[in-house]
C-alpha positions in Angstrom: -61.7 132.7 -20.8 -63.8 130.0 -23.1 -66.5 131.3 -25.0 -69.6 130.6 -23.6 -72.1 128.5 -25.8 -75.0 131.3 -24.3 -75.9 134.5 -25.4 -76.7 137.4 -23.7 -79.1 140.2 -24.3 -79.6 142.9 -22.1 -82.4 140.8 -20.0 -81.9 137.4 -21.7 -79.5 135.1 -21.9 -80.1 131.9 -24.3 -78.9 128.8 -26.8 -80.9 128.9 -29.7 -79.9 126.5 -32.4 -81.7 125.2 -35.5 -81.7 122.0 -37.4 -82.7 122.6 -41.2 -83.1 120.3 -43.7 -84.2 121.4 -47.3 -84.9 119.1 -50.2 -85.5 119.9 -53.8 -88.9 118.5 -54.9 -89.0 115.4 -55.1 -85.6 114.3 -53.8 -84.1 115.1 -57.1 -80.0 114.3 -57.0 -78.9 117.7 -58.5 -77.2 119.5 -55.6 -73.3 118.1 -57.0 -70.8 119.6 -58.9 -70.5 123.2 -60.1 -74.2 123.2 -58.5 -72.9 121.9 -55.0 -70.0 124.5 -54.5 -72.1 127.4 -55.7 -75.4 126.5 -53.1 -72.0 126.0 -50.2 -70.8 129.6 -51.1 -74.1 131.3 -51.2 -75.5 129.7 -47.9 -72.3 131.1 -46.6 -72.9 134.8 -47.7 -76.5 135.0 -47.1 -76.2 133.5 -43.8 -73.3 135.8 -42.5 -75.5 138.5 -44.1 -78.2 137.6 -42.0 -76.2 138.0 -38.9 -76.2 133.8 -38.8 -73.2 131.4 -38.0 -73.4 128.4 -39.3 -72.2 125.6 -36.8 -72.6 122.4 -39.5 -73.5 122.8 -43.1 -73.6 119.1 -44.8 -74.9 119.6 -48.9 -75.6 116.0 -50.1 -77.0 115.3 -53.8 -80.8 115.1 -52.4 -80.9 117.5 -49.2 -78.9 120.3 -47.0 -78.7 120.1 -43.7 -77.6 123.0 -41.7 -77.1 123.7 -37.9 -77.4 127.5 -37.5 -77.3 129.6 -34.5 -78.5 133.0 -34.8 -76.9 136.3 -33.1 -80.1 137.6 -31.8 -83.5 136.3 -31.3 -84.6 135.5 -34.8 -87.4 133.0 -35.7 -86.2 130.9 -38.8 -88.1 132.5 -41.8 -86.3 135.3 -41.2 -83.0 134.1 -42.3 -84.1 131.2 -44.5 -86.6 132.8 -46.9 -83.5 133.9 -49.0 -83.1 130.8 -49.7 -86.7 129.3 -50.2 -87.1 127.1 -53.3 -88.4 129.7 -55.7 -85.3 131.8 -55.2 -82.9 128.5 -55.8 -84.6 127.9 -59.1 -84.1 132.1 -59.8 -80.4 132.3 -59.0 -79.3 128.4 -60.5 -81.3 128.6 -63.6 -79.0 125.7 -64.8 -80.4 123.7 -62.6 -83.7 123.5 -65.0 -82.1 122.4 -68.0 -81.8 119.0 -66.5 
């Protein structure tokens, strides 16, 4: 049998998918690179972390886009605070010295 693109709960059943986009400030071209792989791996682990998949994940030089569907009913802070902008500057501190 397929697998069904709905999800069941014990009185639910849904399709929850969300579109995110995140930009640096300013549309500044830094996400390439050493940069680029290391933001790709990391949205990887904190998203299966989460309890996330991923459906698309598309990291451009200015912007991420991501199309995420979440095991259980989640609102979206809850799995993309991890990776809000103050915690990208923490963990790529290289990305400061440019």
């Amino acid at each position: 049998m397929a697998a069904s693109k709905y999800r069941k709960l014990s009185h639910v059943v849904f399709k929850c998918d969300y579109h995110i986009v995140w930009t640096p400030k300013y549309r500044y071209r830094v996400l390439f690179g050493e940069v680029k792989a290391l933001v790709e791996n990391d949205i990887e682990m904190l998203f299966k972390w989460k309890g996330v998949e991923v459906l698309e994940k598309n990291v451009q030089s200015d912007h991420i886009h991501l199309v995420c569907s979440p095991k259980g009913l989640f609102v979206p802070i809850t799995f993309q605070s991890p990776i809000s902008p103050k915690n990208i500057l923490f963990l790529y501190p290289q990305t400061l010295a440019r």
